[in-house]
Residue, then its C-alpha position, 0 to 999 in steps of 0.5 A: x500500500x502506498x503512503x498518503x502524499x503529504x505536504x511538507x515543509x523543511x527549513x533549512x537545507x543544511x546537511x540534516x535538511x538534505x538528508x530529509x530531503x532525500x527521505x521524504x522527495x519521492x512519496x510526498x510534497x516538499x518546500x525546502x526553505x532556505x535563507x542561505x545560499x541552496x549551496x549550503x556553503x554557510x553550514x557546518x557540514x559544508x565545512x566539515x570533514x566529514x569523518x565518520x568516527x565512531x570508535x575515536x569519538x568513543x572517547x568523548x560521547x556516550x555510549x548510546x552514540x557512539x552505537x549510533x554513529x556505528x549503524x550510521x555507517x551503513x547507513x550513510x552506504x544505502x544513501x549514497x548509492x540512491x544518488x545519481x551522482x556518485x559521491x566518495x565513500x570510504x570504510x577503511x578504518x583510521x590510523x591514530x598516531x603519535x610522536x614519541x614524546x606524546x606516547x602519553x597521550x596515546x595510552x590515554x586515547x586507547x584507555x578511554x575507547x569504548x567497546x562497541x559491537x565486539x570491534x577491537x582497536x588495534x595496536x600498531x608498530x610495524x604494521x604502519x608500515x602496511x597500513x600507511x607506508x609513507x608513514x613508516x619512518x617517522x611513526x613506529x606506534x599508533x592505534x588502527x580504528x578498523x570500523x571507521x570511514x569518511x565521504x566527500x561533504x562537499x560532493x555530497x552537498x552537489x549530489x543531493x541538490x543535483x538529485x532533487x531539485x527539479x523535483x522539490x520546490x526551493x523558497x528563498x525565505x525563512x519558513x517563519x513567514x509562512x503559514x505553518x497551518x499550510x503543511x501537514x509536518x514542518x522539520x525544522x532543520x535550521x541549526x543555529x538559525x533556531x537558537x531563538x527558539x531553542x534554549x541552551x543553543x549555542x555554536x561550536x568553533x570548528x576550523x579547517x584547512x583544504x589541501x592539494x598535496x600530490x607529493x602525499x598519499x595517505x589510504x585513510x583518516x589520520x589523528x595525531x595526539x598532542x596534548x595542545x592541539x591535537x588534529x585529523x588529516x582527512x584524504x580526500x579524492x584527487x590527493x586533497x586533505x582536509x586538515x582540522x581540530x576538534x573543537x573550539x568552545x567559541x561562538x565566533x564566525x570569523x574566519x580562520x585566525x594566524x594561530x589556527x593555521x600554523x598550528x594546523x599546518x605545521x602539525x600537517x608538516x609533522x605528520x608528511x613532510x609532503x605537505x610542505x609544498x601543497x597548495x592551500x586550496x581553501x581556508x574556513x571555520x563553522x560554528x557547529x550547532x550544539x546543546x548544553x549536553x551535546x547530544x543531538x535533539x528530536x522534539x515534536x510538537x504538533x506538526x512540528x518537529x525539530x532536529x538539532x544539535x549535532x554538535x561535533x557528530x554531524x556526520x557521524x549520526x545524521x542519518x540515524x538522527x534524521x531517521x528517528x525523526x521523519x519515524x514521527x510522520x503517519 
């Protein structure tokens, strides 16, 4: 039996609002409302890196998301290969390394991961050699993550407008000006344009630089440990890396400060002397839409539901976040 068609409004057509998109467009009407470009170049999930991590962010979150994040990988799979254009995928697992003088913080890394369905993490020395051979020479311990995997962010925001937008209606407005009495369901996908309405939200400073370095060639997502500014070297299609930290607990939006770069890059240079001579392709930071417990919200009320809050786990559990929501619409 088919579903009712219904009449759907979305607000926001960030990484959330896509993947709803990308739900709902085949059984129902949508209205995608956007105030930003539809490029989505605004959003965190434009300038994120789009790592899917679920073992190394173990360390960090709860349990219950990091299991989360797990079943989100294949779930990320099934979505891509629905896409008529293709978009990078890969499940390779990670590589977490440190220099000698930061073995501490290594042990402390591999003592706080959680067990997550029976996946071992894998204590590596020689065996870097196998896994990331240009490595070998300058690291000789590590941690291999052999779950976890990384897409193409930008190639995914291409593809999925590409995929639907001939076959949806994009409104240059905030859906606020609207009557909401008009659709049956409204998802409220706006991330920190909702911080009006959503107490506690507040933006996560995350800051990255893309690389076109041809004289590096790494199979997978790189973490190295420092104990001041630890970062991910994410490889790219086409020999570019995305470079970045964690996290930075500010709310500001300007573009990426002195410090952050060089410490960005020169801890790049640490990890492949290859980076010396890349091309710095592209520079940006995103406030990351996040709770002041950091866990990923679904709330409904009426025909409204919200989704928010992804906080540094955008990637990592969108698909099963927006799930969990559109499981809301009869």
């Amino acid at each position: 039996m088919s579903k009712q068609r219904k009449k759907i409004a979305i607000s926001g057509f960030g990484l959330t609002g896509r993947l709803a998109t990308l739900a709902l467009y085949h059984d129902h009407q949508l209205d995608i409302y956007e105030t930003g470009n539809i490029s989505g170049e605004q959003s965190a999930g434009f300038v994120a890196a789009a790592m899917l991590a679920p073992l190394a962010e173990s360390v960090l979150c709860e349990q219950d998301l990091a299991q989360m994040g797990l079943e989100a990988i294949a779930m990320w799979q099934r979505i891509l290969e629905r896409l008529d254009h293709p978009v990078f995928f890969q499940q390779a697992g990670s590589l977490v390394i440190a220099h000698q003088q930061d073995r501490g913080d290594l042990v402390s890394f591999r003592h706080r991961l959680k067990a997550l369905n029976g996946i071992k993490p894998e204590i590596v020395d020689s065996r870097i050699a196998d896994l990331e051979p240009e490595l070998a020479d300058r690291f000789h311990q590590g941690i291999f993550l052999p779950c976890e995997g990384q897409l193409d962010n930008r190639a995914f925001y291409i593809a999925s407008y590409e995929q639907v937008k001939d076959k949806v209606r994009f409104l240059e407005k905030s859906a606020d000006s609207v009557c909401m009495q008009a659709y049956d369901y409204v998802i409220d996908c706006r991330g920190l344009g909702a911080k009006r309405d959503l107490c506690g939200l507040r933006g996560v400073r995350g800051e990255v630089v893309r690389l076109y370095a041809p004289e590096v060639t790494l199979h997978r997502p790189i973490r190295l440990m420092h104990p001041r500014y630890p970062i991910y070297i994410a490889p790219k299609p086409n020999h570019e890396f995305v470079i970045g930290a964690t996290e930075i607990e500010s709310q500001s939006n300007k573009p990426i400060t002195l410090r952050s770069a060089m410490e960005l890059l020169s801890s790049a240079y640490t990890v492949h002397r290859g980076f010396a001579e890349a091309e710095i392709v592209d520079m940006r930071a995103g406030l990351r839409p996040s709770l002041p417990d950091n866990r990923p919200l679904v709330e409904t009320k009426g025909n409204h539901i919200m989704i928010n809050g992804l906080y540094r786990h955008g990637y990592l559990l969108a698909p099963k976040v927006v799930d969990i929501a559109l499981s809301h619409i009869n």
